[in-house]
Structure formats: C-alpha cells, structure tokens
MMTF fields as JSON, N, C-alpha, C and O atoms, coordinates in Angstrom:
{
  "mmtfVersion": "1.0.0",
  "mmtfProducer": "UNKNOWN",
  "numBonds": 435,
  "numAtoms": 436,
  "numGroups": 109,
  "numChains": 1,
  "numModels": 1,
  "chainsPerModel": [1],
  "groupsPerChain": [109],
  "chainIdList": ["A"],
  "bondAtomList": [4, 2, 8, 6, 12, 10, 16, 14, 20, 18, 24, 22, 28, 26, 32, 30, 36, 34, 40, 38, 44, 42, 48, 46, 52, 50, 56, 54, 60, 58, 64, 62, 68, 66, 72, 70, 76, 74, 80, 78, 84, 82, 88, 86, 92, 90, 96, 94, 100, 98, 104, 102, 108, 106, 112, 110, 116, 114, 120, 118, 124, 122, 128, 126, 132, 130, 136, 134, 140, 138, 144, 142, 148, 146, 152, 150, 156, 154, 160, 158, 164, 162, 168, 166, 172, 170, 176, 174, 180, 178, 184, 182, 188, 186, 192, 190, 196, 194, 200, 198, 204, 202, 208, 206, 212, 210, 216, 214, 220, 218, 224, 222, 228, 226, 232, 230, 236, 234, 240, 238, 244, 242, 248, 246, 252, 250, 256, 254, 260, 258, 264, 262, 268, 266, 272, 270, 276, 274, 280, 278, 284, 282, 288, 286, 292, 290, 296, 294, 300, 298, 304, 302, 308, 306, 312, 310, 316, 314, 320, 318, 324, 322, 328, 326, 332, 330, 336, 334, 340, 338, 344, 342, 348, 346, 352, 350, 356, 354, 360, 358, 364, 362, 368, 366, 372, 370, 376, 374, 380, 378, 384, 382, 388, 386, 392, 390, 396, 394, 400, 398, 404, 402, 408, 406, 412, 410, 416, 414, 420, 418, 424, 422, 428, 426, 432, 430],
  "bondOrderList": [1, 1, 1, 1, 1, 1, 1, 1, 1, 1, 1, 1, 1, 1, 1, 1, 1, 1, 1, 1, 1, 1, 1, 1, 1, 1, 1, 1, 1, 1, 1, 1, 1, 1, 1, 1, 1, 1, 1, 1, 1, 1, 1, 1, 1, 1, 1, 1, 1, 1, 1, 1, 1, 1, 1, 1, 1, 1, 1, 1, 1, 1, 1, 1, 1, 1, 1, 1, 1, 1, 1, 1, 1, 1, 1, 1, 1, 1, 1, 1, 1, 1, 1, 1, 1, 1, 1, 1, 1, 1, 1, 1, 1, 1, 1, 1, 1, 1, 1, 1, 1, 1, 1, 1, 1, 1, 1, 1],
  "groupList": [{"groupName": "UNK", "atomNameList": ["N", "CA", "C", "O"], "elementList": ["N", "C", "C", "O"], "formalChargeList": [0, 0, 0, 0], "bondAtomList": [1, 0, 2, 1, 3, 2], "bondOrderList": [1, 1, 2], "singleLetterCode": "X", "chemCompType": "L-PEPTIDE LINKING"}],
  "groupTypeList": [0, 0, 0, 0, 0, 0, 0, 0, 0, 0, 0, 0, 0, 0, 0, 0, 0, 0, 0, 0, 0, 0, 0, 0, 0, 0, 0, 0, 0, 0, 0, 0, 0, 0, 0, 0, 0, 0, 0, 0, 0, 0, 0, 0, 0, 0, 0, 0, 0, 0, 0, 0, 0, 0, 0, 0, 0, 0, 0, 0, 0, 0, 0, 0, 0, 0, 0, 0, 0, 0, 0, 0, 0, 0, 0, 0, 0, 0, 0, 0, 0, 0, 0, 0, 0, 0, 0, 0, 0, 0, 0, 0, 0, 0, 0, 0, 0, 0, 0, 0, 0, 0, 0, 0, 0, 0, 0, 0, 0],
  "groupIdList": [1, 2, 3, 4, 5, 6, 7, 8, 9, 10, 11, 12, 13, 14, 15, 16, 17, 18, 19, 20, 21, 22, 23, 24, 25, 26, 27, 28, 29, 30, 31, 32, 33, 34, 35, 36, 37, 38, 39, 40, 41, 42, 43, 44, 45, 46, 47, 48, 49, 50, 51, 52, 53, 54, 55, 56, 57, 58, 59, 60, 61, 62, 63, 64, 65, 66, 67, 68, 69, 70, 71, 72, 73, 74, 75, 76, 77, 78, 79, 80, 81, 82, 83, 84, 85, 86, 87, 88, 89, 90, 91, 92, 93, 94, 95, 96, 97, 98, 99, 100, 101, 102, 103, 104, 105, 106, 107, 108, 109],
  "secStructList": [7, 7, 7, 7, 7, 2, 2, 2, 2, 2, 2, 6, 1, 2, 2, 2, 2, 2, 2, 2, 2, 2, 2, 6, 7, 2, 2, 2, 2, 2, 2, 2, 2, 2, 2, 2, 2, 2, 6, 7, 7, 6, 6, 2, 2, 2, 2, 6, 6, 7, 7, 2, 2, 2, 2, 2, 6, 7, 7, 2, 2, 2, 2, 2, 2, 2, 2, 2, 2, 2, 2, 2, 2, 2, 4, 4, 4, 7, 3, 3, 3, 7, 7, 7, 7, 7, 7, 7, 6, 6, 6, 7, 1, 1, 1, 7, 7, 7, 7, 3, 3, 3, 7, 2, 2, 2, 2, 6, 7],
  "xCoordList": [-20.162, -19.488, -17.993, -17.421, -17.1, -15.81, -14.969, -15.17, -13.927, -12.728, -12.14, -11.995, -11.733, -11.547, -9.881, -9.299, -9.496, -8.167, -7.697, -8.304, -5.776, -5.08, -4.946, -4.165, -5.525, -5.155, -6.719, -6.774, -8.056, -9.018, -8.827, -9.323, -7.882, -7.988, -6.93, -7.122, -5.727, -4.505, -5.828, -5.927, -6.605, -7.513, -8.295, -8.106, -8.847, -9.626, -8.844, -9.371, -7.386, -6.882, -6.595, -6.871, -5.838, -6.133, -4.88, -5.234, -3.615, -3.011, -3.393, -2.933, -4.282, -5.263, -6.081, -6.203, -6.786, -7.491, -6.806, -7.356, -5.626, -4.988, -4.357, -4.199, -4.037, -3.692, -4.864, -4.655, -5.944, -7.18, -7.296, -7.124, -7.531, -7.936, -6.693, -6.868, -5.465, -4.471, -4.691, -5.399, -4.213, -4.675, -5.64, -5.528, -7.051, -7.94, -7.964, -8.324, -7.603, -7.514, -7.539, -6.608, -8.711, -8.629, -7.645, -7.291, -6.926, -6.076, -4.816, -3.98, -4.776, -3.503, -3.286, -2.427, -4.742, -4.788, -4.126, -3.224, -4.512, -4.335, -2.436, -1.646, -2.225, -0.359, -0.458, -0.086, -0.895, 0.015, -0.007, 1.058, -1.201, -1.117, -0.327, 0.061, 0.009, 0.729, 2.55, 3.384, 2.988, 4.336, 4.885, 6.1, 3.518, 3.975, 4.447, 5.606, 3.693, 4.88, 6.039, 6.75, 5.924, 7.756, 8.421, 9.414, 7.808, 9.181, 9.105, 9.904, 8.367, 8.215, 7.084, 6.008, 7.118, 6.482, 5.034, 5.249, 4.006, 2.449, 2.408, 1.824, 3.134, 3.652, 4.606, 4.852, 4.99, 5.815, 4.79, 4.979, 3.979, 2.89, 2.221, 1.623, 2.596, 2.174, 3.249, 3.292, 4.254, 5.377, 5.788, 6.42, 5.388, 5.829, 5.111, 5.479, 3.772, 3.136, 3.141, 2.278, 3.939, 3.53, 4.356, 5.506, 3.718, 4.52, 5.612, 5.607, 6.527, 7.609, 7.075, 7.369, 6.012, 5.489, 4.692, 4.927, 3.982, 3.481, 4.758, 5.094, 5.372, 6.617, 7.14, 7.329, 7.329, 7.983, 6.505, 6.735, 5.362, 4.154, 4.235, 3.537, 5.289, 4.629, 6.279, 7.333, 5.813, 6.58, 6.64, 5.616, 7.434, 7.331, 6.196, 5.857, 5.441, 4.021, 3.393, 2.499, 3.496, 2.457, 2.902, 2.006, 4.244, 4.629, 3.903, 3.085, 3.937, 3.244, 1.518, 0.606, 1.375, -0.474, -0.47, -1.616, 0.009, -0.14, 0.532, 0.316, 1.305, 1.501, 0.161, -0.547, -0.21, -1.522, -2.528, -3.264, -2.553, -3.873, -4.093, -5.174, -2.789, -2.699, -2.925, -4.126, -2.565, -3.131, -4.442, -5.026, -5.136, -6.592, -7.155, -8.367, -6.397, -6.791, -6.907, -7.729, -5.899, -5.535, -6.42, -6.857, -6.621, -7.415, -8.594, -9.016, -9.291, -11.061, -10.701, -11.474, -9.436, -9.135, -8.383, -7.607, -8.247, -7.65, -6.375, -6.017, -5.545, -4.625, -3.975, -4.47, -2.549, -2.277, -0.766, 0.023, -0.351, 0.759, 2.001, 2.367, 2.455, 3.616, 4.843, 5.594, 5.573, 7.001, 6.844, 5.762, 8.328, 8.674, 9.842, 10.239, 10.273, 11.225, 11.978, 11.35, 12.841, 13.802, 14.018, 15.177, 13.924, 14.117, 15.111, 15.839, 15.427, 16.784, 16.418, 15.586, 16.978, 16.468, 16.7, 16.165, 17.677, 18.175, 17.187, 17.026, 16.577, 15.548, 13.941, 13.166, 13.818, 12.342, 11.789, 12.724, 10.975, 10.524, 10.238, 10.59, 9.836, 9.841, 11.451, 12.135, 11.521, 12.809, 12.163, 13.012, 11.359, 10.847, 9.214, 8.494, 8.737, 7.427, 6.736, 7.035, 5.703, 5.316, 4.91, 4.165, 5.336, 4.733, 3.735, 3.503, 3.19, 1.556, 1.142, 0.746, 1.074, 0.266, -0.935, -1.395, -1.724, -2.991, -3.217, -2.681, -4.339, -5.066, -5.603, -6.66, -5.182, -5.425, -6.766, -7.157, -7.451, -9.065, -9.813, -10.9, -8.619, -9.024, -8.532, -8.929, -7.818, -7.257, -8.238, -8.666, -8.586, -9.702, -10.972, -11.728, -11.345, -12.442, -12.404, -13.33],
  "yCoordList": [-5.651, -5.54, -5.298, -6.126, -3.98, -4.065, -5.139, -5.691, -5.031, -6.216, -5.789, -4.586, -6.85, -6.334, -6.109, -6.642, -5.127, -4.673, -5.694, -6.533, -5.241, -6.547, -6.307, -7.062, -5.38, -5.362, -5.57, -5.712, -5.631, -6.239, -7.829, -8.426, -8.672, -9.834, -10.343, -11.301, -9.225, -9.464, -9.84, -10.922, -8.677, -8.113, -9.839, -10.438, -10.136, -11.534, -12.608, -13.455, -12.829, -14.306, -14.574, -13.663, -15.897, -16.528, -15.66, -15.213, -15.253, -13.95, -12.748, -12.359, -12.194, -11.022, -11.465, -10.652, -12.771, -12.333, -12.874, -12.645, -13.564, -13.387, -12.042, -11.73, -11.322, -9.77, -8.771, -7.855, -8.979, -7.922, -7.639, -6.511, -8.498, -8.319, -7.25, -6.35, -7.544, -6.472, -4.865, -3.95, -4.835, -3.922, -2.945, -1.783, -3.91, -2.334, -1.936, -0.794, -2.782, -2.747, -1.008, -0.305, -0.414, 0.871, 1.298, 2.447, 0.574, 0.855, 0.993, 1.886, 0.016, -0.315, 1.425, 2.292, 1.302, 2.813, 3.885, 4.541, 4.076, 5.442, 5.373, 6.317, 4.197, 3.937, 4.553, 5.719, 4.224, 4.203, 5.839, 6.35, 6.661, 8.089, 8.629, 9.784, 8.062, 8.945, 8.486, 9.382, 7.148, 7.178, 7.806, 7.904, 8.525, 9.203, 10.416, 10.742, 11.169, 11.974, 12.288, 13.229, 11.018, 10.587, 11.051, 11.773, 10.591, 10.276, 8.931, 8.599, 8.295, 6.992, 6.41, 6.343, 5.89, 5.191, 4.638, 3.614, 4.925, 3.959, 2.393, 1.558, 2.152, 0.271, 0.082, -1.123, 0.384, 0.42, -0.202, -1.035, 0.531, -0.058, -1.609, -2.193, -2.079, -3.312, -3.995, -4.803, -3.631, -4.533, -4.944, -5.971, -4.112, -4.821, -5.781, -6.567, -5.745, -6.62, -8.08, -8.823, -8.6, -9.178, -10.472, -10.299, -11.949, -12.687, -13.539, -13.455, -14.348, -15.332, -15.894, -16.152, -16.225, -17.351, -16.379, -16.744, -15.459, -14.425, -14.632, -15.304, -13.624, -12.972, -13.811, -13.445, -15.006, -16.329, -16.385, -16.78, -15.983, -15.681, -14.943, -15.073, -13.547, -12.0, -11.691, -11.387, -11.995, -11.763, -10.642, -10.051, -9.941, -8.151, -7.926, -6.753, -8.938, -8.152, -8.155, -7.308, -8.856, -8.553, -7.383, -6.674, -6.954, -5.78, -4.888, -4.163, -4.778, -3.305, -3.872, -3.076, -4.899, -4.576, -4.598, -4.972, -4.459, -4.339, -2.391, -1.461, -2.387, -0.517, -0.082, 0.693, -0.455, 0.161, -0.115, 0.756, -1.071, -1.304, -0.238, 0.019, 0.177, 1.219, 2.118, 2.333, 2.823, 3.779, 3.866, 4.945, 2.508, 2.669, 2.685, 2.543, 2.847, 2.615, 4.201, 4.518, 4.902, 6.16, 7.281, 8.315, 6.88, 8.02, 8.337, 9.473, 7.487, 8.072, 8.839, 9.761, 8.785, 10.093, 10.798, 11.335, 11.09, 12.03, 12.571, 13.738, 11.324, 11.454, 10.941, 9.974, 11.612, 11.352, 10.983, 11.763, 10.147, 10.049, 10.841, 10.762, 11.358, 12.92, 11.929, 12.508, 10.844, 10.21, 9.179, 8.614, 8.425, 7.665, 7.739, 8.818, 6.581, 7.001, 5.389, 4.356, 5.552, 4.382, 3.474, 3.818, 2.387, 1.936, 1.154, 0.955, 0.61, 0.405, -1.524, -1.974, -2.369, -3.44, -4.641, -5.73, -3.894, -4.877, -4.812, -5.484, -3.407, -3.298, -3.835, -4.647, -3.119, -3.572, -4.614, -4.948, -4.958, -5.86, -5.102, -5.772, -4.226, -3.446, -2.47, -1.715, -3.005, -1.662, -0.118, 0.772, 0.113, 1.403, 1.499, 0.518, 2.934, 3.28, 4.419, 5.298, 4.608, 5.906, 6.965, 6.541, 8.263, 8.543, 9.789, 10.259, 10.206, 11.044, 12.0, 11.899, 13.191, 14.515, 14.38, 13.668, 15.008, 15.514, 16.636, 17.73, 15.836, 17.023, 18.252, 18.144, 19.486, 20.961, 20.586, 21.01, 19.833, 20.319, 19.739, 20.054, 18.349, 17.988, 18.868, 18.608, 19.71, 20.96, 21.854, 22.142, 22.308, 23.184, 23.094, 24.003, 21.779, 21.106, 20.884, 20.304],
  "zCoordList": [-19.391, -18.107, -18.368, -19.078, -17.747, -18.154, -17.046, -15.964, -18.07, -17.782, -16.446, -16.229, -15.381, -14.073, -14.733, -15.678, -13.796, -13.959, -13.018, -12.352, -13.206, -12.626, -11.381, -10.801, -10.667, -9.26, -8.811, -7.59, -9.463, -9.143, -9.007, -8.052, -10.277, -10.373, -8.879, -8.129, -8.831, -7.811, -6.327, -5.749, -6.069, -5.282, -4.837, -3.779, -5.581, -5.724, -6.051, -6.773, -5.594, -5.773, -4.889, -4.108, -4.094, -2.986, -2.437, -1.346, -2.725, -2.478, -1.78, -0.707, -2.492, -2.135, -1.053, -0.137, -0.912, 0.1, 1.58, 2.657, 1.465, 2.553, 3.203, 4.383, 1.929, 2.23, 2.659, 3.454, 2.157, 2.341, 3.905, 4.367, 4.503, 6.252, 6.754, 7.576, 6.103, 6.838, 5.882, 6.301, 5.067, 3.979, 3.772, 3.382, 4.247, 4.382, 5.643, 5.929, 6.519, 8.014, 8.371, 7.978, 9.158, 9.531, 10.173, 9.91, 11.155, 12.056, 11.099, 11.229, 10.133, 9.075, 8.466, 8.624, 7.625, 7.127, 7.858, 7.336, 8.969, 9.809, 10.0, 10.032, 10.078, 10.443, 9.325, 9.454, 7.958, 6.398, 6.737, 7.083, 6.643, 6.624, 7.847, 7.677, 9.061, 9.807, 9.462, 9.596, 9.055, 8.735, 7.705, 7.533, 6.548, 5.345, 5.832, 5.573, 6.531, 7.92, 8.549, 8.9, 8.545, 8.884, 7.541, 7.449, 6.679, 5.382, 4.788, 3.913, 5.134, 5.078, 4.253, 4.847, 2.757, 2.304, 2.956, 3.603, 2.963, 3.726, 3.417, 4.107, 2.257, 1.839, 3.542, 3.482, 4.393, 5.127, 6.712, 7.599, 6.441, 7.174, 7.188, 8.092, 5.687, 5.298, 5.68, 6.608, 4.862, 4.904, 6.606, 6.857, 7.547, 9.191, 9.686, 10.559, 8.998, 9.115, 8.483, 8.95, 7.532, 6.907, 7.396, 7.8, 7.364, 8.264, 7.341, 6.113, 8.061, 6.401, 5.679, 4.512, 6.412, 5.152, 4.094, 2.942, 4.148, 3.061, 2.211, 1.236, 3.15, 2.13, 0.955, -0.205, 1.505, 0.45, -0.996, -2.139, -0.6, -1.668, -2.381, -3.387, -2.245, -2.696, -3.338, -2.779, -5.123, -5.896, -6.215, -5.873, -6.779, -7.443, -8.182, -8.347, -8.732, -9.626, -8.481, -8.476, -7.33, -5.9, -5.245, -4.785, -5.068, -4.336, -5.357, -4.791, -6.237, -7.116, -6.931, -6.708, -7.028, -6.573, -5.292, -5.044, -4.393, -2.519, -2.695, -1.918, -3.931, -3.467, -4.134, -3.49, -5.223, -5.681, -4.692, -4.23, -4.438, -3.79, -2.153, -1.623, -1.7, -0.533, -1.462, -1.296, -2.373, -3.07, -3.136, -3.237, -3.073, -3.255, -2.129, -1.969, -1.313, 0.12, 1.024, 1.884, 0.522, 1.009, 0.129, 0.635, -1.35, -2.284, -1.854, -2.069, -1.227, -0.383, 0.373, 0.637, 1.012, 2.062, 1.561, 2.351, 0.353, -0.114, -0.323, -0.168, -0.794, -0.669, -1.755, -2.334, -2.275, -3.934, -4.13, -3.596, -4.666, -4.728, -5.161, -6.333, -4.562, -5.299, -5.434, -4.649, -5.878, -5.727, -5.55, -5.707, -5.013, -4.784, -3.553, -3.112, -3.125, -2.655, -1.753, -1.523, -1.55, -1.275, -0.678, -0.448, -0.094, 1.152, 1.424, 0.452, 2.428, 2.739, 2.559, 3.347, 1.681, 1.579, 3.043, 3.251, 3.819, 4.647, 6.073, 7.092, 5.382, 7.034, 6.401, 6.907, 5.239, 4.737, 3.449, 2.722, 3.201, 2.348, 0.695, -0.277, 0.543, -0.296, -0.584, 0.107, -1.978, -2.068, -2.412, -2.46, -2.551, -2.26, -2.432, -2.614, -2.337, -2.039, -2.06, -1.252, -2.974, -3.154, -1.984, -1.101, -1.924, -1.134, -1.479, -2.593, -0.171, -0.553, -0.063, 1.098, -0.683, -0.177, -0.268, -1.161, 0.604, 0.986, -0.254, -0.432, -1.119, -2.121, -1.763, -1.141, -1.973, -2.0, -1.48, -0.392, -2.198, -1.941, -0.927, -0.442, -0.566, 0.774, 2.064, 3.2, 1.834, 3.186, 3.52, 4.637, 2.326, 2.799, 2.748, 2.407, 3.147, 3.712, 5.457, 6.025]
}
C-alpha cells in the first residue's frame, strides 16, 4: 500500500476535517473558479470563509495544504495552475495564491 502523501495525512487530521465541509463545498468550488476571473487567487474563496478561531489553527504548512488541496479540488474540472500571485496581507489571510487556466483540452470539449 503506498505512503499517504502530506496533504492526504493534512487531508485526515482533526485540521482537515474541520476544513473539508468548506473546501470541497460545490458552491465553494464554483466561487474558487469564477474569482480566478477576476484576478484573484481560488485560495481567496477559502480564506473569506474561514472563521478566528480556524485561523489561530492554520499555520503556513496548513496554508500550502488548503492551496494544494483547492488544486485538487479544481483539477477534475480541469483546471491547472499557470502562477502565482500576491495578496494584499491586510485584506486577506493568505499572502498569496496560485492561479489557474482552463486546460486546452478541456476548451474544446
């Protein structure tokens, strides 16, 4: 059986599953892909959501498994990370956030 990776183990700790219900959240999803639109990071979608008391939980090895884990969230629909890009720390929780084009091969489907 292979070794769970660290955003499987992030995925399954008492962390993760307070985050999961928002995270795969369909409605969550559809914000992440329409604010990448904007210009705007899909972590951006999480981060409005997330309440003080999380936040005081979610150290920087959690901000990079909550950006991967939207990555894993957005790739079934086809979507890939091209960057990064900045955020303003005084408005958001994340100092920045990848953002994502639509794969060639998902367009012309």
């Amino acid at each position: 059986m292979p070794h769970p990776t660290a955003l499987e183990n992030f995925k399954n700790s008492p962390l993760g599953g307070k985050l999961r219900p928002l995270i795969e959240d369909e409605a969550v999803i559809d914000e992440m892909i329409v604010i990448n639109g904007y210009r705007l990071p899909p972590v951006c979608a999480v981060a409005k959501r997330l309440t003080d008391e999380l936040k005081r939980e979610i150290d920087d090895t959690a901000k990079q498994n909550i950006g991967a884990w939207v990555a894993d969230m957005l790739a079934p629909r086809g979507w890939v990370p091209s960057g990064k890009r900045r955020l303003d720390p005084r408005r958001w929780f994340f100092s920045s956030g990848a953002m994502y084009v639509l794969r060639a091969s998902r367009l012309a489907a």
